[in-house]
N, C-alpha and C positions, 0 to 999 in steps of 0.2 A: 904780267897779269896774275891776280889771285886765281886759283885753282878753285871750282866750285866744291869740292869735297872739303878745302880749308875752313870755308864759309858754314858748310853743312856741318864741320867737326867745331867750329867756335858757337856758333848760335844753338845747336845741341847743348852744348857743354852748358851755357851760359841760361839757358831754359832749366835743363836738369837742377841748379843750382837754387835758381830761383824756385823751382820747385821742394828741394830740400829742406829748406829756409822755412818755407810754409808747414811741411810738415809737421815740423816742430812745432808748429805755430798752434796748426791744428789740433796737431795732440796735447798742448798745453790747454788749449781753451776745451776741450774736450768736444770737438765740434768734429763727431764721429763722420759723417754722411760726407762732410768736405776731405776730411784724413782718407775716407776711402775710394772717392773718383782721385783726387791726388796722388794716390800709391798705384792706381793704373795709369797713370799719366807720366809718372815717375818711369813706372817700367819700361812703356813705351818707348821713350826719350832715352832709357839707358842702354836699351838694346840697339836700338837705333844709331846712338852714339858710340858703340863701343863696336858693332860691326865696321862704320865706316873708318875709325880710329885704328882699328887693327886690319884692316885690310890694306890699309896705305903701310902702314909700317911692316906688314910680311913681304913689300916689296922695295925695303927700306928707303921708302920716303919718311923719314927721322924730321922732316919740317914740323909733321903734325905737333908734334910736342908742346911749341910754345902755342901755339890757335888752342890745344886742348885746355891748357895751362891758363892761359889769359881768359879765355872763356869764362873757365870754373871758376877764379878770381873773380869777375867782374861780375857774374851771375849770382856771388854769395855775396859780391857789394851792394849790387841793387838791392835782392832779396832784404838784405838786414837795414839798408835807409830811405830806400825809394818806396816800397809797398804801401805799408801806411801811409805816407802824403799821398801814394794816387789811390787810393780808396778813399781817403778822408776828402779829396780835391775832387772826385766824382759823385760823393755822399753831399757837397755844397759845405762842408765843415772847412772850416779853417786850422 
């Protein structure tokens, strides 16, 4: 059975990234007010993310790796293809 911390350390990862994503996004569009609840929200998630990350591995549980890894992966895939169609697909645009 998965370990709840694995879970806690992939969906972190995987939030953090998709958050990332946005960032950029935001500070591209210059859409100040969204760049900065996103950069609390960013912190949150990465403190959150990296205590429980290094707490497993100070007592070498070394599994985290790939959960951190595939997370961050998969969090920077959504971010870059998924976003737009679900904004656009909840805006009624096609």
């Amino acid at each position: 059975m998965i370990d709840i911390y694995y879970i806690l350390i992939f969906l972190s990862q995987l939030l953090f990234n998709i958050l990332k994503v946005l960032e950029i996004k935001f500070t591209y569009e210059n859409k100040i007010n969204s760049l900065l609840i996103n950069s609390v929200l960013i912190n949150l998630v990465s403190i959150g993310s990296l205590f429980v990350s290094l707490e497993r591995l100070f007592i070498g549980d070394w599994i985290v790796l790939p959960y951190y890894i595939s997370g961050s992966l998969l969090g920077k895939w959504i971010g870059m293809t998924k976003i737009n169609k679900l904004k656009n697909f909840l805006k009624g645009k096609k």
